[in-house]
C-alpha positions in Angstrom: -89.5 216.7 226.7 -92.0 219.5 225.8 -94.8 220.9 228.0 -98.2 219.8 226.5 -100.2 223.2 226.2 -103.6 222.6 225.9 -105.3 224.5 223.2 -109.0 225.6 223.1 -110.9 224.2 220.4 -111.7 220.8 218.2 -110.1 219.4 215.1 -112.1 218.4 212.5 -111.2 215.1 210.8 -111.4 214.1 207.6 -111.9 209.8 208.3 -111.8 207.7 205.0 -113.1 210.3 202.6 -114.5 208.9 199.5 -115.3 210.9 196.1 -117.3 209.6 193.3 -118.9 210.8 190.0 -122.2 210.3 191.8 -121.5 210.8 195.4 -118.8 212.3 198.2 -119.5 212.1 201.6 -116.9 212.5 204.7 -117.1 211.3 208.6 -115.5 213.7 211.0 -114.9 213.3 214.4 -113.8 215.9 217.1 -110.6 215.6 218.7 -109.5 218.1 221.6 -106.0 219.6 220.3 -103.4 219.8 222.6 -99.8 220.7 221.3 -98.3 217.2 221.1 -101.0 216.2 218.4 -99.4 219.4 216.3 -96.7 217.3 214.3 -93.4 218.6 214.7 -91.5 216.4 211.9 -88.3 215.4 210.4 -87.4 213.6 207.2 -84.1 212.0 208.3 -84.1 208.7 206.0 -80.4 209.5 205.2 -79.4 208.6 208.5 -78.0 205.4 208.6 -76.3 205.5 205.1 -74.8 208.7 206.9 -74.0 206.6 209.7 -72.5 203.8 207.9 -69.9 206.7 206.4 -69.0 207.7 209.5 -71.2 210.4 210.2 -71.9 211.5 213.7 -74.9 213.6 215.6 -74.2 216.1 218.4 -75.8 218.5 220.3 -75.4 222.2 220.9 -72.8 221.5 223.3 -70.7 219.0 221.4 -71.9 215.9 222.9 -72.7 212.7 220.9 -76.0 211.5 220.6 -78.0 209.1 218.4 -79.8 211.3 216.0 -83.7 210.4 217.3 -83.1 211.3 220.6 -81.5 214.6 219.5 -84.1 215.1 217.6 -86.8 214.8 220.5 -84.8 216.7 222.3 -85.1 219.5 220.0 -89.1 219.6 220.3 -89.8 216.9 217.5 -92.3 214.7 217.7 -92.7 213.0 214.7 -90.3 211.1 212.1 -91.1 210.7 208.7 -89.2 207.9 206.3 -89.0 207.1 202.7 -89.6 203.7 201.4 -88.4 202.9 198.2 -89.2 199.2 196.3 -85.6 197.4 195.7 -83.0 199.9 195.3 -79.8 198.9 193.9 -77.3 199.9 197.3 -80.1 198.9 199.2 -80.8 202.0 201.5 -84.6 203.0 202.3 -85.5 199.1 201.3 -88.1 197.6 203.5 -85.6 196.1 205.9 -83.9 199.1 206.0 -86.8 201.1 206.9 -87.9 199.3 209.7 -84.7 199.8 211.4 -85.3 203.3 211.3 -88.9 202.9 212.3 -88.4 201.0 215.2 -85.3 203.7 216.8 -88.4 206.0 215.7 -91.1 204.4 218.1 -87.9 203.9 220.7 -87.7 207.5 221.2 -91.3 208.3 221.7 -91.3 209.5 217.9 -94.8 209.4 215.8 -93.9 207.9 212.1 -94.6 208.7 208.4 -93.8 206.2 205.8 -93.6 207.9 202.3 -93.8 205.4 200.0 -92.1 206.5 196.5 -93.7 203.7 194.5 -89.7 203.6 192.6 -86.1 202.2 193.5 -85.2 205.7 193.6 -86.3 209.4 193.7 -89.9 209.7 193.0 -90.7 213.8 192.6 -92.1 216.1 190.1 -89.7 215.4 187.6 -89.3 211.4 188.0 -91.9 209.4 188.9 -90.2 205.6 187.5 -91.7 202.4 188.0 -89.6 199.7 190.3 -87.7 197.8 187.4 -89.6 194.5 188.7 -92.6 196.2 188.0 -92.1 197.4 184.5 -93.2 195.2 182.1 -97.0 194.9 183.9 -100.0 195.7 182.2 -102.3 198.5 184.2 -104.3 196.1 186.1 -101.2 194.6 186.9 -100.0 197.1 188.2 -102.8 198.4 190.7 -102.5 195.1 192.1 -99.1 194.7 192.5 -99.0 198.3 194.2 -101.6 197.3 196.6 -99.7 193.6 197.3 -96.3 195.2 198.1 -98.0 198.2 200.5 -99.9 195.5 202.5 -96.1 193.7 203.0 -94.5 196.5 204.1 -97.3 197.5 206.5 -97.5 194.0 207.4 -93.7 194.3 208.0 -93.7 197.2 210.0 -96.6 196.1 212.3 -94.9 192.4 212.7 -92.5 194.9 214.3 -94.6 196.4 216.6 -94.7 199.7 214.4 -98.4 201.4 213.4 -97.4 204.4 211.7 -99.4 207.0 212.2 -99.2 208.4 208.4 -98.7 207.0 205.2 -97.9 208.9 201.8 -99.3 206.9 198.9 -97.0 208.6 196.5 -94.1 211.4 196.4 -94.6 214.8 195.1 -97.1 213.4 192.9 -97.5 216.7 190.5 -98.0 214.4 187.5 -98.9 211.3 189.2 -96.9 208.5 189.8 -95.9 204.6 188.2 -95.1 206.8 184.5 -96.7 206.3 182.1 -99.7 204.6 183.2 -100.4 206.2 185.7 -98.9 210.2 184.4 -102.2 212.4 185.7 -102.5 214.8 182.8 -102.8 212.5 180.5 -104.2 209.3 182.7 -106.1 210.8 185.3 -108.0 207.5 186.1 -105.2 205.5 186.4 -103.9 207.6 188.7 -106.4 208.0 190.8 -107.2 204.1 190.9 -103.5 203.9 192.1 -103.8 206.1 194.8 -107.1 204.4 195.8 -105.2 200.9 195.6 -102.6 202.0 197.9 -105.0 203.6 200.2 -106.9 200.7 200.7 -104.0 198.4 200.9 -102.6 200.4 204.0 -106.2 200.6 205.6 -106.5 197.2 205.4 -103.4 196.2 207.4 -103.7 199.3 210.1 -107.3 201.3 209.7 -106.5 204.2 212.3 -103.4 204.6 210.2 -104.3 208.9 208.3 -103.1 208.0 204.0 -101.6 211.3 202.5 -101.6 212.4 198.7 -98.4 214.6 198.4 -98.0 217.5 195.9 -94.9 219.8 196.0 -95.5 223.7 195.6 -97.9 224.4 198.4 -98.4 227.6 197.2 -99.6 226.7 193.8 -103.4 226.9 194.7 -104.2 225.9 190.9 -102.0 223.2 190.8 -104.0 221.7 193.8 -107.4 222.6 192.5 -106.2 220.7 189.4 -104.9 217.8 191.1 -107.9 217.1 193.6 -110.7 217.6 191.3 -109.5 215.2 189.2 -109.0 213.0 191.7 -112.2 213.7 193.4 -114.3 213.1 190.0 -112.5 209.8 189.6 -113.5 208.3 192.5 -109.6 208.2 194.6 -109.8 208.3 198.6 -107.4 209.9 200.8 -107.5 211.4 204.4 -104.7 214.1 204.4 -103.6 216.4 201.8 -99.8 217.1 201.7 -97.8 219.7 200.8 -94.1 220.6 200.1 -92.4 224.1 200.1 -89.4 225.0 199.4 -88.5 229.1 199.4 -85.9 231.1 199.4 -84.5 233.7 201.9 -86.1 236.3 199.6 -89.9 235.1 199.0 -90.7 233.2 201.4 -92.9 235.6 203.4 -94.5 235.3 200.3 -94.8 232.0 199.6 -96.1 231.2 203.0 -98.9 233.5 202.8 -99.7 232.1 199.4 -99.7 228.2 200.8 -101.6 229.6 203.7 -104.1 230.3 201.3 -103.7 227.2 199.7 -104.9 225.4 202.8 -107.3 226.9 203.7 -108.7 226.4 200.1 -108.2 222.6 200.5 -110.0 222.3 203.8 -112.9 224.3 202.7 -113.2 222.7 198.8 -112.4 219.4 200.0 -113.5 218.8 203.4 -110.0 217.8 204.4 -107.4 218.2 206.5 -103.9 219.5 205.2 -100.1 218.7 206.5 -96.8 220.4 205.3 -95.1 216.8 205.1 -91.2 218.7 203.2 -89.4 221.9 203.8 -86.0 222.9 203.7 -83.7 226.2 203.6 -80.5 227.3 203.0 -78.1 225.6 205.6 -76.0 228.2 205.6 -79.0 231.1 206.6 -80.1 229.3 210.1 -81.4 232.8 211.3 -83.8 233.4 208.4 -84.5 229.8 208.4 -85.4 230.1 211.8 -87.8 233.3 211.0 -89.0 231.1 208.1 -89.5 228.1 209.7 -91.8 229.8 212.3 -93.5 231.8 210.3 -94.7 228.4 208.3 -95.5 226.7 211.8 -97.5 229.5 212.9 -99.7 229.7 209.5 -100.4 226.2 209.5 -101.6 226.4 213.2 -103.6 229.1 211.9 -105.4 227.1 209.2 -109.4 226.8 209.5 -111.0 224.4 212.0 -107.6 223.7 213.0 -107.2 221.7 210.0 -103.4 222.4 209.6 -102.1 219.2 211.0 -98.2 219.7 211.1 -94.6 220.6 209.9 -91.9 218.2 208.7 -88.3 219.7 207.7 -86.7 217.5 204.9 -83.4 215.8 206.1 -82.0 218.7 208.8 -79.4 216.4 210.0 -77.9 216.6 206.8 -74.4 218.3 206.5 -71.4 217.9 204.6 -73.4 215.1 203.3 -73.9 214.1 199.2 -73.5 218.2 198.5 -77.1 218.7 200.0 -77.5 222.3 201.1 -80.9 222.4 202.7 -80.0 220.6 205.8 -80.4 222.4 209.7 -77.0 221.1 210.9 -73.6 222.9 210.7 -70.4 221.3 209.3 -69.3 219.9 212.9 -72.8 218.0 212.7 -74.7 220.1 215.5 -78.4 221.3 214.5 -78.5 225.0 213.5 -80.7 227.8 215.7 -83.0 227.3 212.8 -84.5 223.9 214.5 -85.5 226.1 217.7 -88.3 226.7 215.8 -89.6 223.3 217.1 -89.1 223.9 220.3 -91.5 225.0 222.9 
């Protein structure tokens, strides 16, 4: 277990910040920062499909271990887990994810729910509606958002699980719920959708942070984009999230770009930012490593200590579904890139 290092200094919160046409106003409150509140996060929703096929977890020295206590024992504190609406094999459902959830709390972990508003992959490029939830009309729709986020928060806490975070959306570069609710072309609609869910989660668990996740955290124009429309059309969030994805060859430069980026966001909007996905080659742990610090340490860095945390995207991912991003070798022990989390 890690040594809590006490750092000098407040964070600024952004607590239930509302925009409107006519008016934006945000509450902040001080909180003393101390390295466990830094979010040292894993993705690792794969893991008990991976489990179910036989897959194993072990540690630097070979041993066995369930995958959440290696993961704590790697310096994370913090687990974040996809929830997707009725998906045909039936991994990531609701039931599903509160299995996860609750080995999650078991090993001392934080949690992240990312809800992907789909039965399947919600990102840039997809963003479908649940096929149950097709055929509704817009209106519809906000309210059936809202109705199924209140049952799976109301799931998870009949569990005994408060997740810390919740994503309201997945890489939602174009919005989310297509077409209705596409940004560039229904901005509104979008932004009432995000409000819906945000509402819906507050209602059920009001200390619980809502994200709005957009991929390419070094796209400062893509965010400025994004945000000001939202911010014009009324939409509430607490947390602005980010993915980023480099390569071995730019990514000092892309982290200096979504450095920027941040820093940006805090200052335009008055909010706090997260990197809530990244991912490198598997096979390159040591530049992954250098990579993977160099993004922790930037983040750390951002103004008012606004730069809430780091979550790699499935590490424990190897030999699995041809996915070459994971932090695990081929004998299923985590890579020197993950020492990055460590003290």
């Amino acid at each position: 277990m890690q040594k809590a290092v006490w750092i000098c200094g407040f964070l600024f919160v952004c607590l239930n910040f509302c925009c409107s046409k006519n008016n934006s106003s945000a509450t902040v409150k001080p909180v003393v920062i101390t390295d466990t509140t830094f979010a040292k996060g894993a993705d690792v929703s794969w893991v008990t499909q991976m489990e179910a096929s036989g897959y194993k977890f072990y540690d630097k020295n070979g041993n066995q271990q369930d995958l959440f206590a290696l993961m704590k024992s790697l310096g994370f504190n913090s687990i974040r887990l996809r929830a997707w609406v009725n998906p045909t094999n039936g991994w990531c459902n609701t039931a599903d994810l509160v299995k996860k959830a609750i080995r999650a709390k078991n090993a001392g972990m934080k949690i992240m729910v990312d809800f992907h508003y789909s039965d399947v992959w919600a990102d840039p490029a997809d963003q479908n509606k649940p096929a149950a939830w097709v055929s509704l009309t817009t209106a519809n729709l906000i309210t059936t958002l809202s109705t199924y986020t209140i049952g799976v928060m109301d799931t998870l806490k009949m569990n005994g699980i408060t997740p810390t975070w919740v994503q309201v959306g997945n890489e939602t570069n174009d919005g989310m719920l297509w077409e209705d609710g596409r940004a560039s072309t229904n901005m509104a609609t979008f932004a009432a959708l995000i409000t819906s869910g945000y509402n819906a989660v507050k209602s059920v668990s009001p200390s619980t942070k809502v994200i709005v996740h957009i991929s390419n955290g070094f796209d400062n124009s893509l965010f400025e984009w994004m945000f000001d429309g939202l911010k014009a059309n009324g939409a509430k969030w607490d947390i602005i999230g980010m993915s980023l994805y480099p390569t071995i060859s730019n990514y000092t430069t892309l982290d200096a770009q979504c450095l920027a980026n941040m820093n940006d966001m805090v200052t335009r909007y008055s909010t706090p930012v997260m990197i809530v996905e990244v991912g490198m080659e598997a096979d390159q742990p040591a530049t992954t490593q250098s990579f993977l610090t160099d993004i922790i340490s930037k983040v750390k860095s951002v103004n008012n200590k606004q730069g809430l945390g780091v979550f790699y995207w499935e590490p424990e991912a190897y030999n699995w579904q041809g996915y070459g991003l994971g932090a695990f070798d081929n004998t299923g022990k985590p890579t020197i890139a993950l020492d990055a989390f460590a003290n």
